[in-house]
N, C-alpha and C positions, 0 to 999 in steps of 0.2 A: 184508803188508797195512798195517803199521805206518808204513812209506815213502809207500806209497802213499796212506794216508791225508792224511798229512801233506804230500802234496806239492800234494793236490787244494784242499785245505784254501788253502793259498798261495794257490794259483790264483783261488780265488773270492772270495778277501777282498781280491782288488785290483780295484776296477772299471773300471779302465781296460782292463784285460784282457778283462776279460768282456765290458764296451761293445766291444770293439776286434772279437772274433767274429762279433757280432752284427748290426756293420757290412760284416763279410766278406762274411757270408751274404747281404745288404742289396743290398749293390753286384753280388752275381752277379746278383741277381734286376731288379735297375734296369736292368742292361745288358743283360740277354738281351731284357725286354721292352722295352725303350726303341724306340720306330720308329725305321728309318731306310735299312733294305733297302727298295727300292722294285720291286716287279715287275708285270707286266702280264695275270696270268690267273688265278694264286692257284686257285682251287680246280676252274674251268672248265678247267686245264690237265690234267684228268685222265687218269693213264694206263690202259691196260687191263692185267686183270691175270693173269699166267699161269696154267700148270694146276696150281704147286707154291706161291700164292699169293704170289708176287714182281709187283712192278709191272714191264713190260716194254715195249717199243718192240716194233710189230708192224706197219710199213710197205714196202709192197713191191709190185711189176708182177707180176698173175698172169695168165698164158693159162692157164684150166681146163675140165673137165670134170667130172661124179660120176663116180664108179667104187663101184658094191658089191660086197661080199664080197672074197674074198681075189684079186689081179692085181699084175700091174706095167708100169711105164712106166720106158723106155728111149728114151735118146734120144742126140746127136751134137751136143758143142756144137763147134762149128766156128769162133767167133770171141767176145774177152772184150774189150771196148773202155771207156772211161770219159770222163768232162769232169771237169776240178777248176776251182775258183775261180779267174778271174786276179785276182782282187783280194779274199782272204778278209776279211769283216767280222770284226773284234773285236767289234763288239755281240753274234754270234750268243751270246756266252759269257753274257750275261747275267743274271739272274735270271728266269726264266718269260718268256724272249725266246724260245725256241727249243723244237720240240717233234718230235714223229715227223713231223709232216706241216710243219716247216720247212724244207725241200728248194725252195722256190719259186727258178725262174729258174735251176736248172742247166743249163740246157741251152744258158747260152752259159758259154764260158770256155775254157779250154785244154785239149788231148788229156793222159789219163794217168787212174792207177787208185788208190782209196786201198786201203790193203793188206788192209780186210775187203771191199771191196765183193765181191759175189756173183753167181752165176747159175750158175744147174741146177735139178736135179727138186724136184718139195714135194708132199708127200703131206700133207692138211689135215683137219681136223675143222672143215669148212665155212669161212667165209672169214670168221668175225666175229675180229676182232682182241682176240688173249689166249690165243685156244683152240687144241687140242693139234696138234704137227707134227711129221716129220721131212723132213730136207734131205740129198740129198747135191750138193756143189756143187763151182765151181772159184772161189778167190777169186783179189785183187788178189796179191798176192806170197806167201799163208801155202799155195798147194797145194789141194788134194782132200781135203773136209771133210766127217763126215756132221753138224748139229748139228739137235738137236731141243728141244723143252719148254723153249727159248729160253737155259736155262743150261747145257749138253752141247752139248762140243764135241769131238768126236774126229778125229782126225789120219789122210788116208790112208795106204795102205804108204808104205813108207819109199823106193822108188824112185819112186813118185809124184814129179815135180819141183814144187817150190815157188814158180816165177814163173808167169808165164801161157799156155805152151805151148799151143796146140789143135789139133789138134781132141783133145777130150777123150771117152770116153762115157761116160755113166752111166746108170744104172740102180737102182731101188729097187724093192724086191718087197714085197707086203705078205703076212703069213699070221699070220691073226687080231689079236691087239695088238702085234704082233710087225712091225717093221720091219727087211728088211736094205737095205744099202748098197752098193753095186758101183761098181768101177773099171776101165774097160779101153783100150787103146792101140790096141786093129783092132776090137773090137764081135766080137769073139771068145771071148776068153782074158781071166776077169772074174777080179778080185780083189777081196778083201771088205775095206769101208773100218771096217764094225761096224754093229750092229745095236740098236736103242732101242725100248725097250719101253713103249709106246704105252696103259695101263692106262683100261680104258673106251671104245675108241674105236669110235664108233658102224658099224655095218654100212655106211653110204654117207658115202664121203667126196670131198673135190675132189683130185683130183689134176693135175699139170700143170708146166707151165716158166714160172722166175721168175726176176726182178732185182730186185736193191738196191744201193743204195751210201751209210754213212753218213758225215755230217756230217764235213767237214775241220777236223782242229784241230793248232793247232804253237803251244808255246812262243815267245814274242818276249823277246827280251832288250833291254834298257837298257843303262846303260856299266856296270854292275857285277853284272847278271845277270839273271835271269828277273823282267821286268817288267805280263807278261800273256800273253794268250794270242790266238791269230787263227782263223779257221777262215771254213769256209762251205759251202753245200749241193754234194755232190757226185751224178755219175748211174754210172750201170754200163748198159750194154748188152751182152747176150747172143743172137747168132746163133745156134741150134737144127735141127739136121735129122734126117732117119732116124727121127721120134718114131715111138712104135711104144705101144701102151697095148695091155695082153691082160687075162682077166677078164672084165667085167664093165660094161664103161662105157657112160653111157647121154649123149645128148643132143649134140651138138657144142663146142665152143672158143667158150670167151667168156674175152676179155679185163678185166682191172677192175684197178683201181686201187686197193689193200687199206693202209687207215689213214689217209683222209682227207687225204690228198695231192691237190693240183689239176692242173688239165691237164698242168701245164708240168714235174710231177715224171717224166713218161715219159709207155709206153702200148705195145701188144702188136698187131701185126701178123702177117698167113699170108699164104704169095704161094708157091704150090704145091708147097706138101710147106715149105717155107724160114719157121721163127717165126722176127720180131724184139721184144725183149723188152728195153724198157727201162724204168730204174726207181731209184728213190732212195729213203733211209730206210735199214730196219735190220729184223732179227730177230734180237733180243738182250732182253738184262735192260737194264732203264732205268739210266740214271747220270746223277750230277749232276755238272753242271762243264760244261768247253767244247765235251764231247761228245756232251752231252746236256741234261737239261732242271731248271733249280731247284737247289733246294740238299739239306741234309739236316738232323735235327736238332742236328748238329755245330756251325750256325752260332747256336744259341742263346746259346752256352755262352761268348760274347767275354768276358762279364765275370768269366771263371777269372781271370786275369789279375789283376784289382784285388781281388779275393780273396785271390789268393793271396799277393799281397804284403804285404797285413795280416797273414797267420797267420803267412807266416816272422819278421815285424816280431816279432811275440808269442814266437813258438819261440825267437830268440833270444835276447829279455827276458828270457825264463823262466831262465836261468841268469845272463845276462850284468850282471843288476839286482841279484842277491845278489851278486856280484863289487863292484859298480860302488858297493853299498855296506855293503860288508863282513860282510855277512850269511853269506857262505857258510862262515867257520867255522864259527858257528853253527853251522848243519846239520851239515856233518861232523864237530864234535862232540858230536850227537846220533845221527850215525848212521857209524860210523866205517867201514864198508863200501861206499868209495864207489861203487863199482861199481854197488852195487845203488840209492844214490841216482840216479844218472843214468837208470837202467833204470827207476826208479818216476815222473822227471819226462818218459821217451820217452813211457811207457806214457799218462800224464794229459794230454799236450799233444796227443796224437795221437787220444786218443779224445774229449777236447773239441771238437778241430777237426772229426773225422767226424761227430759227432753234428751239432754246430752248421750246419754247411755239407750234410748232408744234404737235411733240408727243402727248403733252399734253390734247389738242384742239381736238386731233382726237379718244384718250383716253377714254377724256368722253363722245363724243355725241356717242361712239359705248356703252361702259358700262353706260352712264347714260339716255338710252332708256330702258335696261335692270332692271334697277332700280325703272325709273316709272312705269313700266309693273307690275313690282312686288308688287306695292303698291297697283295696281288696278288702274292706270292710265292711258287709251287709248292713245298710241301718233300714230301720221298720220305716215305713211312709206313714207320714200322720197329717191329717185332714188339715186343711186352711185353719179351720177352727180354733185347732190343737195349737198350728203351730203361733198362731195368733195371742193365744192364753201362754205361751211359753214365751213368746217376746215379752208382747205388754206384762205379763207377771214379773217376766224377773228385773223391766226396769223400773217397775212399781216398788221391786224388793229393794232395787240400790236409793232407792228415792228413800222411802219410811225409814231406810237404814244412818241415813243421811240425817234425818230428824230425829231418831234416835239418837244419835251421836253430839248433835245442837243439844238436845234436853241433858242429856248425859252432862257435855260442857257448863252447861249452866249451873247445875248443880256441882260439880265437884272445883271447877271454876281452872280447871290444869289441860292442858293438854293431851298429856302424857298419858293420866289416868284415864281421861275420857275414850280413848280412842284404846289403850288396853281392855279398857269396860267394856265397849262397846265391843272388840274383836274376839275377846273370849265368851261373852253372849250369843252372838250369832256365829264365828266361824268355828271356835273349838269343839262345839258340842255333836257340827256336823262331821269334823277331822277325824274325835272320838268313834264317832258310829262308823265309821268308814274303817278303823284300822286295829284298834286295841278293845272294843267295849265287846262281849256277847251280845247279840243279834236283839234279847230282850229287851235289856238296859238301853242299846242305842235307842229302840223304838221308842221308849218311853221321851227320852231327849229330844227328840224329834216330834214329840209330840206338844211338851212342855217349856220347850227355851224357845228363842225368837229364829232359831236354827228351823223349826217347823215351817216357815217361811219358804223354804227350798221345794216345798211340794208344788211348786208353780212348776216347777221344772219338767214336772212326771209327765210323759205325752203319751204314753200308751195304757190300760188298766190293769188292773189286776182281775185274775179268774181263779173263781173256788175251785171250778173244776180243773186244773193245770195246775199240777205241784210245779214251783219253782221257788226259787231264793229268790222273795223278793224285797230286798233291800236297797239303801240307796248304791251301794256299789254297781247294781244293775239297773240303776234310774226310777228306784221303786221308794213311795213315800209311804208313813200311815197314816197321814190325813189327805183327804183331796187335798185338792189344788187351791182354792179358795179360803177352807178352814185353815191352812196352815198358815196362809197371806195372813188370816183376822189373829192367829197368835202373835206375830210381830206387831201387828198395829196396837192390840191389847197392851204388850208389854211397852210400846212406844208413846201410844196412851197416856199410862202409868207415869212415865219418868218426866211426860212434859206439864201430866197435875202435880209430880211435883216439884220440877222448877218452878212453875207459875205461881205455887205458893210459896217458894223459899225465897223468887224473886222478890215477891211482895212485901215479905215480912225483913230482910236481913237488908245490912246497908250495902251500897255499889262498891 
C-alpha cells in the first residue's frame, strides 16, 4: 500500500499528467461526435425485427397459401437460375445507401448465382416481415439448407451435393411448433435435413414456394491491397412442380412480394401445375458493411486512437521522467524492492487510465449514435450487454495500453522510443489492415500484435450464412471480443517480465 500510495501521489502532483488524461478522454468524445459520416435515411432505414429480438432482413418472392393446423407442403424444384450485376456499384456499400428492399434493377445483368441466394419451401407466421419461419431450401453453391428465426442455419445430409444440381425435392412438415425438413432425390426416399422448433406459432400460417437473392458484394483492391469494396442487387429464380400441400389449406396461391421491394425485384407466376418464382433480398440477420445496411456503434469510437496515444505518451513518462531526471534512485532507495515498484506504478497508471477514459468511452457510443442518426446514418441497435463490453473493453484497452507503455519505458529507459514502440505495436498494425494490407495478411495482424485488442469494439456478429466483407473497415474482428483483449494483456505480460527482470539485475 505504501508503494502504491506513493506512486499515485507522483502521479497527481504533476498536472501535466493529469491535464494530459483529461484531454484523452476529451478527444474520444470530440471524435466520435464530431459530424462527418453522411448517410441517407438514419432512422426511416428501419429494419424489422426478428422473433429472438435481432434486427433482421426479411425480403423475399412468396407464392402462398394459409394452411391451419398441423400439414405439409412438398414440392419439385426442377430449375435454380440467377442474374448478377454486370457492373456492381461501390456506392451500394455506403452508409444507409442500401437496405432489404435495395435489390432495384436486377433483372438486367449477367447469368450466375451468388452462393446464398435461395429457393424452396417457407412455412410463415403470416407475411409481415420479422415474424417467425422455417425454410428448407437449395441455395447458390452451399446445398440443401433448413434455416429458420432468421439466425439458424442447418446443413443438409452430407450426400446432399453442394452446387446446384436439380431437380431437388423438398418437403417440410408441420406438427404443432414443431417444424421438420425433408430432402429427397426421386420424391420417394426422404432424408431429414432437421428440424426447428417454432415456439408460439399460431394455428394458421402461410405456407408456400420462395425466392431470394442477396446483395453482391467483393473486395476491390488497389496496388497494395484491399481498397474498398463493390457489389450490387442480385435475383434467384426458382422453377417448382409436383407442389402438393396436405392438411389443411384454405383459399388459393397468391403471389406477393415480402419486404418492400418494387416491381422490378421479381414476382411469382402458375402455368399448369409449373410455379415460377423469382425474387431478391435476404432471409437473414441484418449486417452492416457492403452486404447490408449502416454501420454499427463500432464506428463511434474513431477517436480511440488519439486517446490512446496520449495515455501511452503518459505511461511512458511515468517511468521514463524519473530516469530522464534522476529521480529514480530516489525511489529505489526508498523502496528497494523494485519489483514491487514497478507493479505499484502498472497498477496506478492503469487504473487512472480506466477510470479517466471510462466516462468518456460510454459518452460517445451513447451521444455518438445520436449524431449518426442525425446525419441520416442507419446504426444497428445493440443490446445493453454489447454496449457495455464495448465501453468497459475499450477503456480496459487504453488502460493495459498505458501499462504497456510503463514496461516499454522501463526497459528502453527514453521516451521517445517507448512510446514509438508502443504506437507502432498496437496502432499501426490496425492502420495496416484498414488501408494498404490484403484482407488475409490484415487478419492475421489482428490476430497476432496487441492491435487484436480492438475486437472489444465488434458489437454486432458475424454469420456463416450472410456473405459480407467482414473486416474491421465494417467494425468486424477475427477474434472475439475477449480473445483479442487477452492478446494485448499477453504481449503486455511479456514486456512488464521483462522489465521486472532488467529492473532487477542492471543499475538505476
Amino acid at each position: 500500500m505504501r508503494s502504491l500510495r506513493a506512486e499515485w501521489t507522483k502521479f497527481r502532483t504533476v498536472r501535466g499528467w493529469v491535464l494530459a488524461m483529461i484531454v484523452a478522454s476529451a478527444a474520444i468524445v470530440g471524435l466520435g461526435i464530431m459530424p462527418g459520416m453522411q448517410g441517407t435515411c438514419g432512422a426511416d432505414c428501419g429494419l424489422p425485427v426478428g422473433p429472438g429480438g435481432e434486427e433482421v432482413t426479411d425480403a423475399f418472392t412468396f407464392m402462398h397459401q394459409p394452411m391451419t393446423g398441423d400439414g405439409t407442403i412438398a414440392a419439385q424444384l426442377t430449375s435454380l437460375t440467377g442474374i448478377l450485376p454486370d457492373d456492381p456499384d461501390p456506392s451500394a456499400e455506403q452508409s444507409g445507401g442500401a437496405g432489404p428492399s435495395a435489390a432495384k434493377g436486377a433483372a438486367a445483368g449477367r447469368p450466375g448465382l451468388v452462393p446464398w441466394a435461395k429457393a424452396g419451401l417457407l412455412l410463415k407466421d403470416g407475411t409481415r416481415p420479422g415474424s417467425a419461419y422455417a425454410a428448407v431450401m437449395l441455395t447458390g453453391t452451399h446445398g440443401v439448407r433448413l434455416q429458420y428465426d432468421y439466425t439458424h442455419d442447418v446443413a443438409g445430409p452430407a450426400a446432399t451435393p453442394t452446387s446446384t444440381p436439380t431437380p431437388q425435392w423438398l418437403r417440410l412438415t408441420r406438427t404443432g411448433d414443431t417444424v421438420r425438413a425433408e430432402v429427397s432425390a426421386d420424391g420417394s426416399a426422404w432424408q431429414t435435413v432437421g428440424t426447428a422448433d417454432l415456439s408460439g406459432l399460431p394455428d394458421t400460417v402461410e405456407v408456400g414456394l420462395f425466392a431470394t437473392s442477396p446483395q453482391y458484394s467483393a473486395a476491390t483492391s488497389g496496388a497494395f491491397g484491399m481498397s474498398g469494396a463493390s457489389g450490387g442487387p442480385t435475383q434467384a429464380t426458382g422453377v417448382f412442380e409436383n407442389v402438393a400441400v396436405t392438411g389443411t389449406p384454405s383459399g388459393g396461391w397468391r403471389g406477393e412480394i415480402i419486404g418492400g421491394a418494387d416491381d422490378n425485384a421479381g414476382g411469382a407466376t402458375q402455368d399448369s401445375g409449373r410455379f415460377t418464382v423469382s425474387g431478391t433480398g435476404d432471409i437473414a440477420p441484418a449486417v452492416a458493411g457492403a452486404a447490408g445496411l449502416g454501420v454499427t456503434i463500432t464506428q463511434t469510437l474513431v477517436g480511440t486512437f488519439a486517446g490512446l496515444i496520449v495515455v501511452v505518451v503518459v505511461g511512458a513518462m511515468f517511468i521514463t521522467a524519473e530516469y530522464r531526471r534522476g529521480l529514480v534512485r530516489t525511489t529505489m532507495a526508498a523502496n528497494p524492492r523494485r519489483g514491487r515498484t514497478l507493479a505499484a506504478k502498472a497498477v496506478v497508471i492503469g487504473a487512472v487510465t480506466f477510470v479517466t477514459s471510462l466516462p468518456g468511452v460510454a459518452a460517445v457510443v451513447v451521444i455518438g449514435q445520436k449524431v449518426l442518426r442525425a446525419n441520416g446514418v442507419y446504426v444497428h441497435a445493440a443490446s445493453a450487454v454489447t454496449e457495455a463490453q464495448v465501453i468497459v473493453g475499450t477503456a480496459a484497452v487504453l488502460a493495459v495500453s498505458a501499462v504497456l507503455a510503463l514496461a516499454l519505458g522501463m526497459i528502453v529507459r527514453h521516451s521517445a522510443a517507448a512510446v514509438t514502440t508502443a504506437i507502432v505495436a498496437i496502432v499501426l498494425p490496425y492502420l495496416l489492415t484498414m488501408t494498404v494490407l490484403p484482407a488475409g495478411a490484415g487478419q492475421w495482424l489482428l490476430r497476432l500484435t496487441p492491435a487484436a485488442a480492438f475486437a472489444v469494439q465488434q458489437s454486432t456478429p458475424q454469420y456463416a450464412q450472410v456473405d459480407n466483407i467482414y473486416t474491421p473497415v465494417n467494425g468486424y474482428f477475427p477474434l472475439v471480443p475477449w480473445a483479442g483483449f487477452a492478446v494485448l494483456c499477453g504481449w503486455t505480460a511479456i514486456a512488464l517480465a521483462a522489465a521486472t527482470l532488467l529492473v532487477r539485475r542492471r543499475d538505476v
